[in-house]
Short mmCIF file of the C-alpha atoms (twelve columns), coordinates in Angstrom:
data_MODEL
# 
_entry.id   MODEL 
# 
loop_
_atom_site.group_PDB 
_atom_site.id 
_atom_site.type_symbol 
_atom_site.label_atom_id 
_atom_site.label_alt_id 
_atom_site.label_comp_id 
_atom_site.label_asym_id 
_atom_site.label_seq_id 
_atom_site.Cartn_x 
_atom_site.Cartn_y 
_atom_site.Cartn_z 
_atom_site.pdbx_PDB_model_num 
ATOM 1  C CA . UNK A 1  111.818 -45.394 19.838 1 
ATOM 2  C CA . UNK A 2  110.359 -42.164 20.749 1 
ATOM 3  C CA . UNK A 3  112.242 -39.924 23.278 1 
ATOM 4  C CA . UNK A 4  111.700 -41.636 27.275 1 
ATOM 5  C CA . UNK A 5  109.301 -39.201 29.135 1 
ATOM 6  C CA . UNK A 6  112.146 -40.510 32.240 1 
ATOM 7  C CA . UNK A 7  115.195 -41.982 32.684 1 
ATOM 8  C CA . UNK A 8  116.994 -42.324 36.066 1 
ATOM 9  C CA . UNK A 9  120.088 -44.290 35.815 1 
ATOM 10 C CA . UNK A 10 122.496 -45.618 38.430 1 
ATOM 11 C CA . UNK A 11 119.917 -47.369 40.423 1 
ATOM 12 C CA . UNK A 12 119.541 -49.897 42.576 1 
ATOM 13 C CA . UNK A 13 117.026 -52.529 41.839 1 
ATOM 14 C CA . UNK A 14 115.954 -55.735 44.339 1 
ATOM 15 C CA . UNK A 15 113.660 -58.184 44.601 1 
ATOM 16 C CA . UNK A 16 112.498 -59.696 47.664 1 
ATOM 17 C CA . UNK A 17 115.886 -59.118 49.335 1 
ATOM 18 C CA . UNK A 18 117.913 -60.057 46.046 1 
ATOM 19 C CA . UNK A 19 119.773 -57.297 44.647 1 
ATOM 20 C CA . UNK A 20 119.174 -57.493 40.759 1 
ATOM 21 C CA . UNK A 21 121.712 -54.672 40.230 1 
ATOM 22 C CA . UNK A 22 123.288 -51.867 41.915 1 
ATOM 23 C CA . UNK A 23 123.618 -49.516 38.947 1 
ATOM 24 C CA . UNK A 24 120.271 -50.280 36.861 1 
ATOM 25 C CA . UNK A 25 118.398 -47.941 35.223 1 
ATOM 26 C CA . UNK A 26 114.664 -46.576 35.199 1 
ATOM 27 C CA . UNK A 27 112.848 -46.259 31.610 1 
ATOM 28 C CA . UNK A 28 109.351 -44.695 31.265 1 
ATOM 29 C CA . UNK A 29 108.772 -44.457 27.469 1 
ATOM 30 C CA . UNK A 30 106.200 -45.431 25.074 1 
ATOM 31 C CA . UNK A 31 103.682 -45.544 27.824 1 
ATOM 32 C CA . UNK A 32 105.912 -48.502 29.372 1 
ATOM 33 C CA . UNK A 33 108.107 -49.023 32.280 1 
ATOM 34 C CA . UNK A 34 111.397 -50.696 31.957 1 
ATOM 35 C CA . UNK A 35 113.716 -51.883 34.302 1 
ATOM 36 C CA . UNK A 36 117.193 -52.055 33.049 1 
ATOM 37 C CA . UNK A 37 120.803 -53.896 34.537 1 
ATOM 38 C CA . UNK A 38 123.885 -51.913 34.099 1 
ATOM 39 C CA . UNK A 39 124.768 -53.870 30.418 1 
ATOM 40 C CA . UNK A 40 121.351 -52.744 29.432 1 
ATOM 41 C CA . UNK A 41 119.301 -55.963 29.864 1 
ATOM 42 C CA . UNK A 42 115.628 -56.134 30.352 1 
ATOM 43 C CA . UNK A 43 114.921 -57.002 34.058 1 
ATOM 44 C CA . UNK A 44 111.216 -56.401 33.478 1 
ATOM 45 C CA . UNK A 45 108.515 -53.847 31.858 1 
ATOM 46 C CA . UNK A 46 104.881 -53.254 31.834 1 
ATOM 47 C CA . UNK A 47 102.300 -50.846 30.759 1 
ATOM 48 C CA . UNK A 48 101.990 -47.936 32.593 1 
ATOM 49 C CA . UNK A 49 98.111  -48.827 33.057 1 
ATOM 50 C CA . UNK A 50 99.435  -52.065 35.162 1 
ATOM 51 C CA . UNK A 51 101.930 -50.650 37.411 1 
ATOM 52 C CA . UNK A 52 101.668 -50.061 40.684 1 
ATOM 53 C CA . UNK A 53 104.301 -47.187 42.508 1 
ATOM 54 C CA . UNK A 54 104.816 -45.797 45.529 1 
ATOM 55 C CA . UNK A 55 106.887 -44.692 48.245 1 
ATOM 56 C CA . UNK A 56 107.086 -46.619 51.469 1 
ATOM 57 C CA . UNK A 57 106.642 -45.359 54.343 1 
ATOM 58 C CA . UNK A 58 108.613 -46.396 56.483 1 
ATOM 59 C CA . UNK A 59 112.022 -46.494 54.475 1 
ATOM 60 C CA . UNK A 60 114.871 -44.572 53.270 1 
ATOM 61 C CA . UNK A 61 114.225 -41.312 51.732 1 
ATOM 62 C CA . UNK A 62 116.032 -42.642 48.485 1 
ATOM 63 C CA . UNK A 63 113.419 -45.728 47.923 1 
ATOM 64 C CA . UNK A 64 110.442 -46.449 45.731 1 
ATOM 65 C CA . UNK A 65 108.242 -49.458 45.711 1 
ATOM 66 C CA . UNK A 66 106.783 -51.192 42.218 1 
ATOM 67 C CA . UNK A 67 104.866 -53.949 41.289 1 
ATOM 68 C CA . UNK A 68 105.336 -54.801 37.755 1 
ATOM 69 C CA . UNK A 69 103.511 -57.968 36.445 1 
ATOM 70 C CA . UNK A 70 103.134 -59.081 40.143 1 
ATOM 71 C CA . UNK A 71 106.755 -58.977 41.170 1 
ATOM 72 C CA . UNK A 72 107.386 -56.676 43.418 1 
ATOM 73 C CA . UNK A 73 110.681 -54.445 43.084 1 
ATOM 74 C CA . UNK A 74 112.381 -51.771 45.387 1 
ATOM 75 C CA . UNK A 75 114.394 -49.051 43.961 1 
ATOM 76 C CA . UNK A 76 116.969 -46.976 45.078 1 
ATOM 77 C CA . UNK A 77 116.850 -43.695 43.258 1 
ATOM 78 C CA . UNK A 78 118.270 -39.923 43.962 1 
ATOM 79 C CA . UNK A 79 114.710 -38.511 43.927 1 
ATOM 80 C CA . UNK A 80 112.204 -41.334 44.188 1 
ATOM 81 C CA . UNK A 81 109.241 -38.188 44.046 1 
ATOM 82 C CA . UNK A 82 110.492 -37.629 40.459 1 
ATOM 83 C CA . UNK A 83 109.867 -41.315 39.487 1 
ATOM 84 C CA . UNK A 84 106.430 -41.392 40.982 1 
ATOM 85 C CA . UNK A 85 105.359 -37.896 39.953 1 
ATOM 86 C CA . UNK A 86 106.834 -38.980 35.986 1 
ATOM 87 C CA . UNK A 87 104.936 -42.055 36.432 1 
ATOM 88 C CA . UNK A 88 101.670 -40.163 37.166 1 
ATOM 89 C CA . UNK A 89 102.044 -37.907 34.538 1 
ATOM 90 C CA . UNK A 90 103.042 -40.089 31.843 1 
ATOM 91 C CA . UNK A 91 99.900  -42.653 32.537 1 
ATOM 92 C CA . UNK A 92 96.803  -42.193 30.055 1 
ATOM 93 C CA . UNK A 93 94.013  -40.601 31.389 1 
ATOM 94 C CA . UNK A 94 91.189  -43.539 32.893 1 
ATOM 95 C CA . UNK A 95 88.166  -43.253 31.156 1 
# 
């Protein structure tokens, strides 16, 4: 596995109103997403191409929003703008 363009660790992952973990982690490598518990377990992933990321608007400073094969998960992360601006940059370029 090549090095993960991002990594955020120690966050807080839910699902419509289900906390999944409180100390999950964030994986964007191989032009994937992963969602990680705290023993490491695969929550989820996608292709970059099919997820969908942002930041609500009218939440905590600390949260992001994704979609990732049509579930929809909130995360708690330290800087949520470092997520979404690693997602950005790590998606191919549409042709």
């Amino acid at each position: 596995m090549a090095e993960p363009e991002f990594t955020a660790s120690g966050v807080r992952i839910e699902r419509s109103l289900r906390s999944l973990t409180r100390a999950g982690q964030v994986v964007i490598s191989d032009g994937r997403l992963v969602l990680l518990t705290s023993y490491g377990t695969e929550i989820d992933s996608a292709p970059l191409q099919s997820v969908e990321a942002h930041k609500p608007l009218f939440a905590a400073r600390d949260r992001a929003l994704a979609t990732l094969n049509g579930h929809r998960y909130s995360l708690t992360l330290d800087t949520p703008e470092l997520f979404l601006k690693a997602l950005e940059t790590a998606r191919p370029p549409r042709s």
